[in-house]
C-alpha positions in Angstrom: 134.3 -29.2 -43.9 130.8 -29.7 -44.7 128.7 -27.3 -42.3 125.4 -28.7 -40.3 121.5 -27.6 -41.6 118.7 -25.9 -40.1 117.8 -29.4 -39.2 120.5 -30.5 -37.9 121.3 -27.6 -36.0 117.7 -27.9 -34.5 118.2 -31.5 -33.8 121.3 -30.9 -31.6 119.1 -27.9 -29.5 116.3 -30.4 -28.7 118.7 -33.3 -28.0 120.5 -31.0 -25.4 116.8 -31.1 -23.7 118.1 -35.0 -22.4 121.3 -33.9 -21.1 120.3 -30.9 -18.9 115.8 -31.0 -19.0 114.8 -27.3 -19.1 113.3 -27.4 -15.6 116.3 -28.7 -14.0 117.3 -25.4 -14.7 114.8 -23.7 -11.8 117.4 -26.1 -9.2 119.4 -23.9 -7.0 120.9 -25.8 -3.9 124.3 -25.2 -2.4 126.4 -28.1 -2.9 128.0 -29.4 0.0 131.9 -28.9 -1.5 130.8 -25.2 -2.3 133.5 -22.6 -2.1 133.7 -20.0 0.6 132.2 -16.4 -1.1 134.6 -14.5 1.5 137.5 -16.6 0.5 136.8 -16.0 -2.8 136.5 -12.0 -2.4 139.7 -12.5 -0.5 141.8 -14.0 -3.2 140.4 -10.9 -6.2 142.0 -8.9 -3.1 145.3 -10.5 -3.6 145.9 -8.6 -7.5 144.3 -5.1 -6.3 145.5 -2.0 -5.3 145.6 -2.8 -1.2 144.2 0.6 0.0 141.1 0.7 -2.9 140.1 -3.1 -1.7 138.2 -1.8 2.0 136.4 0.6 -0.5 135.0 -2.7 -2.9 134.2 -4.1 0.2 132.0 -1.0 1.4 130.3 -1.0 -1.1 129.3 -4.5 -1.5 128.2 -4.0 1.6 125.6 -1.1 0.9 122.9 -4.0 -0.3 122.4 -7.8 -1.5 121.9 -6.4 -4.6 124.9 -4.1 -4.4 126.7 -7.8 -3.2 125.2 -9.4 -6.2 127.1 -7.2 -8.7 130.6 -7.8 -6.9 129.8 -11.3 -6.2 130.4 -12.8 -10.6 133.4 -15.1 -9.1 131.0 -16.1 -6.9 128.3 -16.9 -9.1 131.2 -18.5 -11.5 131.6 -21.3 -9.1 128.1 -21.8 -8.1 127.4 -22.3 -11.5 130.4 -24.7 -12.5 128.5 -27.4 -10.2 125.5 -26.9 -13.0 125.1 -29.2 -15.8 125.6 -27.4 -18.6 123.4 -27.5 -22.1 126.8 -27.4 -24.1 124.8 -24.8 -26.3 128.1 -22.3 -26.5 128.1 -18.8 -27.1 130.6 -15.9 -25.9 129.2 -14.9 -22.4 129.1 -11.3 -21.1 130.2 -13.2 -17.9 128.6 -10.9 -15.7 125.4 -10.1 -17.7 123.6 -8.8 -14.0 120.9 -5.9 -15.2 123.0 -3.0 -14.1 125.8 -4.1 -17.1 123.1 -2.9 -19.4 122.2 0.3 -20.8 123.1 3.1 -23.7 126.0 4.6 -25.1 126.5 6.3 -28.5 127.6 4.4 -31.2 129.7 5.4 -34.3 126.9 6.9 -36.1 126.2 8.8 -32.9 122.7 6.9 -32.5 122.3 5.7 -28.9 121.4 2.4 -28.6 120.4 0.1 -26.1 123.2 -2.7 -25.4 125.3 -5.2 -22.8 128.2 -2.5 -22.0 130.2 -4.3 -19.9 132.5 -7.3 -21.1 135.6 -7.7 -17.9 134.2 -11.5 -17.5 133.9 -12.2 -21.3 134.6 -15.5 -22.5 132.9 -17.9 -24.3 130.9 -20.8 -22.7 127.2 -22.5 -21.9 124.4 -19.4 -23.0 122.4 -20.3 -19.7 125.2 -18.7 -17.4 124.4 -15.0 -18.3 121.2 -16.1 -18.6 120.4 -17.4 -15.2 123.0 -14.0 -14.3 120.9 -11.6 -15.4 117.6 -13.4 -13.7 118.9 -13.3 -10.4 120.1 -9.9 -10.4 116.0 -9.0 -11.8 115.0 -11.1 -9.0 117.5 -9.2 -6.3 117.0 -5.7 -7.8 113.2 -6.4 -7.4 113.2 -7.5 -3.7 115.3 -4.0 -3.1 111.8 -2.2 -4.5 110.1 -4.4 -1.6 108.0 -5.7 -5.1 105.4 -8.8 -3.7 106.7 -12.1 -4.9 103.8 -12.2 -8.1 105.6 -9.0 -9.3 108.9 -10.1 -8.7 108.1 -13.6 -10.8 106.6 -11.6 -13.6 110.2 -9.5 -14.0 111.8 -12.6 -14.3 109.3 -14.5 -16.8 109.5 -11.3 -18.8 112.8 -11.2 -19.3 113.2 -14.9 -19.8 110.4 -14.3 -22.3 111.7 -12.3 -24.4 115.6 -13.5 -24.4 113.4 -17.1 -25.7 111.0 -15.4 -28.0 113.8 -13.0 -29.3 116.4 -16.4 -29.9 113.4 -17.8 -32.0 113.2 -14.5 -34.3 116.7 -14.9 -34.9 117.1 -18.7 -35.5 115.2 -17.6 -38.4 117.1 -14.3 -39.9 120.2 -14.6 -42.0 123.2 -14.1 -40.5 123.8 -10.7 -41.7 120.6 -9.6 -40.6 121.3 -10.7 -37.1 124.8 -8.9 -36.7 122.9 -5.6 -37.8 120.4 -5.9 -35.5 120.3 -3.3 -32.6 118.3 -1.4 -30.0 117.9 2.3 -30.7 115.5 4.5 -29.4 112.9 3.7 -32.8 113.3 0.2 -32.3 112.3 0.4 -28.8 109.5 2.2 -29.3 108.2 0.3 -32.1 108.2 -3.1 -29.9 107.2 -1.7 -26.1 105.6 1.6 -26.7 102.2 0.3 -26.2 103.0 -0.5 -22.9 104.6 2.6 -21.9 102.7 4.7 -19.4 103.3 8.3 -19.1 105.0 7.8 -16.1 107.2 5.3 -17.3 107.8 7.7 -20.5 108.8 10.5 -18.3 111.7 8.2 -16.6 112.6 6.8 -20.2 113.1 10.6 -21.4 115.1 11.5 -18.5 117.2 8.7 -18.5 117.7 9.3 -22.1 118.0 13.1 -22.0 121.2 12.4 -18.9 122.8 9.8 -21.3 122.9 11.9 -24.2 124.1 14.7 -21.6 126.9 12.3 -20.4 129.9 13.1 -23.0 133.8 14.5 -23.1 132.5 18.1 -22.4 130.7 16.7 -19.3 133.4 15.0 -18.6 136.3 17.4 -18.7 133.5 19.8 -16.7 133.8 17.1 -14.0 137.4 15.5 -13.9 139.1 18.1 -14.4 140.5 22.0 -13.5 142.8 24.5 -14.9 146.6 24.7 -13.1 148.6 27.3 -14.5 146.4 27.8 -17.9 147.2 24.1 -18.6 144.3 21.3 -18.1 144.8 19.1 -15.3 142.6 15.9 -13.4 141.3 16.6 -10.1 142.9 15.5 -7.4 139.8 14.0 -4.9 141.2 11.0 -3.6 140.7 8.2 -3.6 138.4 8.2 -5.9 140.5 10.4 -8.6 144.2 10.8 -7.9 146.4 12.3 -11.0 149.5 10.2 -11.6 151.6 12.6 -10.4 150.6 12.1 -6.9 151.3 8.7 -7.0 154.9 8.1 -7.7 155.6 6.7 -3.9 152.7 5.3 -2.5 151.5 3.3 -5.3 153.3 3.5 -8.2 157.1 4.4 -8.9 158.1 6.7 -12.4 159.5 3.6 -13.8 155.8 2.6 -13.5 153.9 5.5 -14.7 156.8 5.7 -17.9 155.2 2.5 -18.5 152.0 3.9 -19.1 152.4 6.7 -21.1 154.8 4.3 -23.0 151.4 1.8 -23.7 149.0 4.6 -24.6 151.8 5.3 -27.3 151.5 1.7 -28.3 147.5 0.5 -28.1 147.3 2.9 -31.1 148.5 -0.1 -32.8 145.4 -2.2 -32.1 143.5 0.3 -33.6 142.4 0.0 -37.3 144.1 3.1 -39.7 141.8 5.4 -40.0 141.6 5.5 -36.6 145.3 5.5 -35.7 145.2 8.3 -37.6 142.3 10.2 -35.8 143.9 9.6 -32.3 147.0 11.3 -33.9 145.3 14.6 -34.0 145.3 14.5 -30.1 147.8 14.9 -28.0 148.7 13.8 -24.4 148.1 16.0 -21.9 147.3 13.8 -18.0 146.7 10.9 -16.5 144.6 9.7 -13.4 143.8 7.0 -11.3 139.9 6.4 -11.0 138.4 4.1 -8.6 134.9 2.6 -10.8 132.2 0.5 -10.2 131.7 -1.9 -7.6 133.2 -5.4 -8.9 136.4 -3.2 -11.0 137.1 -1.1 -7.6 140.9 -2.5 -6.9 141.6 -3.5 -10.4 143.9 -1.1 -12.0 142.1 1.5 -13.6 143.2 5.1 -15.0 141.6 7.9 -17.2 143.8 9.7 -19.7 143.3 13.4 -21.1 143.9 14.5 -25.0 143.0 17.3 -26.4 143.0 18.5 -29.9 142.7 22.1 -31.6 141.9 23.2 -28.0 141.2 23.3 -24.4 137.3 22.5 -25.8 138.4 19.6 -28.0 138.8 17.2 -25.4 138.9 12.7 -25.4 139.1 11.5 -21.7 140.0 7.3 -22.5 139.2 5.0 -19.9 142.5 2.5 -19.2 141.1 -0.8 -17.5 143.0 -3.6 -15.7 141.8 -7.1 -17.8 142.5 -9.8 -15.5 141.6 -13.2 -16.2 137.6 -13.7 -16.7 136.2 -15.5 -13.3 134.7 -18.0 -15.8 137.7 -19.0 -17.1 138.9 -21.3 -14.0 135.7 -23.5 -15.1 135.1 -23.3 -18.9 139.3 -23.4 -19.7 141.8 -20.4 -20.4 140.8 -18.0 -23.2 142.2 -18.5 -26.4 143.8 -14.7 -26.3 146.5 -14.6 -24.0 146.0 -11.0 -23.8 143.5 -10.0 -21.2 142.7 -6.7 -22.9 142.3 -8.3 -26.0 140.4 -10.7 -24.6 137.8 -8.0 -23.9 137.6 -6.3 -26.3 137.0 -9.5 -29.0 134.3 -10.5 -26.9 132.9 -7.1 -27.0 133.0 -6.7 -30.9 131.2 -10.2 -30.9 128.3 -9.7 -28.6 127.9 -5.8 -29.3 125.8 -4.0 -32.1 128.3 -1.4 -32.0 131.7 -0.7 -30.3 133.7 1.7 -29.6 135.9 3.7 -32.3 138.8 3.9 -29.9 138.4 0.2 -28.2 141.9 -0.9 -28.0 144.1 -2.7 -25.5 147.5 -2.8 -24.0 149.9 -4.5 -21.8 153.1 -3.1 -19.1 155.5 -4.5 -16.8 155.7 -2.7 -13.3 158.7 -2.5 -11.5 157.6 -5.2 -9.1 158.1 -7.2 -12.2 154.1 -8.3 -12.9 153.1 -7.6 -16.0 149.0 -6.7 -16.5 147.1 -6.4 -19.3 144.9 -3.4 -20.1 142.2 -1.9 -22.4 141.4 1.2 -23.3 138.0 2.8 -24.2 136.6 6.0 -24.5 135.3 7.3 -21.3 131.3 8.9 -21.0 129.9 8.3 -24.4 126.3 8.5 -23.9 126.9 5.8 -21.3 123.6 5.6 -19.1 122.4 2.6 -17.0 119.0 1.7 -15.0 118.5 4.1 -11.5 117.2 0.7 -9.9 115.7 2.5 -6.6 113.6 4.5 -8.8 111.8 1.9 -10.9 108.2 0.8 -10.4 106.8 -2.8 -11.4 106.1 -1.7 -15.3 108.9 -0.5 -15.9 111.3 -2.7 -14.4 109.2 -5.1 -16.7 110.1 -3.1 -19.6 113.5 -3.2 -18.7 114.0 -6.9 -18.4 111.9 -7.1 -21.6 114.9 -5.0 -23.3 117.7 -6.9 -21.5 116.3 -10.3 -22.2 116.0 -9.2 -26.2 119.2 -8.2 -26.2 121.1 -10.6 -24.6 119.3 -12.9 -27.1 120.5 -10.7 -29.8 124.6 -10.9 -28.0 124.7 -15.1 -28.5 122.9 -15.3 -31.5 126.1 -13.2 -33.0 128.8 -15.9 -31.8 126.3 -18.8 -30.8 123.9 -21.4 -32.8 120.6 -19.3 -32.3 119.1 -22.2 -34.2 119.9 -24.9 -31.9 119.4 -22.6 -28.9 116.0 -21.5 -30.2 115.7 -25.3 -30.6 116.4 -26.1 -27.1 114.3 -23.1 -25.4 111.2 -24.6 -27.4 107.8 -21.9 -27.5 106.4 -22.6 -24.2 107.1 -21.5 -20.8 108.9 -23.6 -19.3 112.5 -22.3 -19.2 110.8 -19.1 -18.7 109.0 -20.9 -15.3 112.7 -22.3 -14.5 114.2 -19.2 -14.7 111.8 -17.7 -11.9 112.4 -20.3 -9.4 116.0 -20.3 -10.2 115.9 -16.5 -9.8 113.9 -16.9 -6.5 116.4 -19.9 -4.9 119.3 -17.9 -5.9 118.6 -14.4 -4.6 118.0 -16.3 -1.1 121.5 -17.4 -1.7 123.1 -14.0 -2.5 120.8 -12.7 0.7 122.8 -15.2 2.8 126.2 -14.4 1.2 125.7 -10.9 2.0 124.5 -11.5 5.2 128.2 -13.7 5.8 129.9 -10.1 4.4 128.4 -8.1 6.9 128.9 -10.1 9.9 132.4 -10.6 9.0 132.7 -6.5 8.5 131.1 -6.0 11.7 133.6 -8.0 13.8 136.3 -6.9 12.2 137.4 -10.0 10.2 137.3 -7.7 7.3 138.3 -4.2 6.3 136.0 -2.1 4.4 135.5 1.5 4.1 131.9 3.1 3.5 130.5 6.4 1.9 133.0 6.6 -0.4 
């Protein structure tokens, strides 16, 4: 099969320009047919834990923006009713500036990455494009930043995801998939527009990241019962599995699970099969996380290895299907968790050594799909109530870059490069798009609150 040139490639970018112009893109308005945001919220509820879901809702409730990161479903439909470039690339999903940030890689560097992948799928790059411009826009308007400042966020961001697509259209491909953010390469591109100030917040941010590991972690989670290490038992936010054989889940259930963290090993490579041999079992929790996850099915296990201080907390995650998936077609893994974690290895610089998945049947005879991580390793994100105008510039600098950097790995950076041209026009699209859409996400919110308020839903705050 003969493959297409440079030229070719570029030809196909530009010719997307007839199909969907780059300032159509800046259109946001509600279509008429548009789906209910409360309905949709409702049906996620159907497949959660029923006691965690009034905690979601709480916490959507704390702020639009706080909506905004609960709300990718949402957004999913809203955008279905977009033209679409047919530029493909595998989406975060939910690319929303909060599902970036650092974790240690393999070599132990800490780099700067998209660390979230539940919505993964592949599909048109201007989803998590326009995702992560509305969440600037949103996270902005919570700083009470004027609407020039705001605008500038987004443009910057825009910017560089455009500027950065051009840089790789014209790398090999090998020097694309080792491109990566690390604390030199930052540096090397923004620190002349680092202020002190703004270098104080990077270096704490950095210095709590780096802090943010298995010792932390078993510091935190976990207590001594009867000279044996055991989870915490603080619910609902952390409830060990023992606790839970008849409210939530019977022993059948909970067999289950120790049955699949026997298996995943399996979709590990060899050499690390044989490094998670060295640990061994010792608990198993159910942890309530995030704001969109809260519901989903998630659970932290404990292994330790020559001793008590030679701990590896995993993360076990509930994959259901991506919310994109009801619009762009089923993915071609019919295993959630595997779903994830493919889309991960394509649109990270590094993974995970123990990123794995795994599936169970519960006694009620439903049979969900997992996938398994390591749990605080060097994971920090953005404290958005604490950032001033620069910095949250700098910050959607880095986002923008490397989500450029995440579709040029499984996309055509050529033909997108091609499309997004060298002026400012997508840029300028992607500020009023940000602007029209943040209004929406204000009224959305607005319709969760009322509907909290008089009692049409349940949701349970402070928690």
């Amino acid at each position: 099969m003969r493959q297409s040139t440079p030229e070719e490639r570029a030809a196909f970018g530009r010719d997307a320009r007839s199909k969907v112009p780059r300032a159509r893109h800046g259109e946001w308005v509600a279509p008429t047919d548009r789906a209910d945001p409360l309905a949709i919220l409702a049906l996620q509820a159907t497949t959660r834990v029923p006691e965690l879901v009034p905690i979601r809702h709480g916490r959507m409730a704390e702020s639009a923006f706080a909506f905004y990161r609960g709300a990718a479903a949402v957004m999913a439909a809203d955008m279905a009713h977009e033209e679409q470039t047919g530029l493909e690339t595998q989406l975060c999903g939910d690319a929303h500036l909060m599902n970036f940030g650092t974790f240690a890689a393999p070599d132990r560097a800490l780099l700067f990455d998209v660390n979230d992948f539940d919505e993964t799928i592949p599909g048109p790059f201007e989803w998590d494009i326009k995702r992560l411009a509305a969440s600037l826009e949103i996270a902005a308007r919570s700083r009470s930043f004027d609407q020039a400042t705001r605008t500038s966020i987004v443009e910057r961001s825009s910017s560089a995801y455009r500027q950065a697509m051009a840089e790789f259209a014209g790398m090999r491909d090998l020097q694309i998939w080792y491109s990566r953010l690390d604390g030199t390469a930052i540096m090397d591109r923004w620190g002349s527009e680092v202020t002190t100030r703004i270098q104080k917040t990077f270096d704490r941010t950095v210095s709590k990241a780096q802090s943010k590991d298995h010792l932390a972690a078993l510091a935190k989670l976990t207590e001594e019962v009867d000279g044996k290490l055991r989870f915490i038992d603080n619910p609902p936010l952390i409830m060990p599995a023992e606790s839970l054989f008849t409210d939530v889940y019977s022993k059948q259930s909970l067999d289950n699970l120790y049955d699949a963290l026997t298996q995943y090993r399996h979709t590990l490579s060899g050499d690390r099969q044989r490094l998670l041999e060295k640990y061994n079992f010792v608990d198993l929790a159910r942890k309530v996380v995030g704001v969109g996850s809260v519901g989903t099915r998630c659970w932290v296990a404990l292994f330790l290895g020559r001793d008590n201080g030679d701990p590896l907390l995993l993360q076990i995650k509930e994959a259901e299907a991506a919310v994109g998936e009801p619009f762009l077609g089923k993915s071609e893994y019919s295993h959630h968790g595997e779903r994830v974690v493919q889309g991960q290895c394509l649109m990270q610089g590094a993974s995970d050594i123990f990123l794995g998945w795994d599936r169970f049947t519960a006694p009620d005879g439903v049979t969900r799909d997992f996938y398994l991580r390591q749990l605080w390793d060097g994971k920090g994100s953005a404290v958005v109530d604490q950032m001033e105008p620069g910095g949250m510039g700098i910050y959607a600098e880095l986002c923008g870059w490397t989500l450029a950097r995440a579709h040029a790995r499984s996309g055509d950076p050529i033909a997108m490069a091609s499309y997004l041209g060298k002026g400012d026009r997508f840029d300028r699209a992607m500020s009023h798009f940000a602007s029209s859409y943040a209004d929406q996400n204000e009224r959305d919110f607005g319709a969760l609150t009322r509907a909290i308020a008089d009692g049409r839903i349940e949701a349970t705050t402070g928690v």
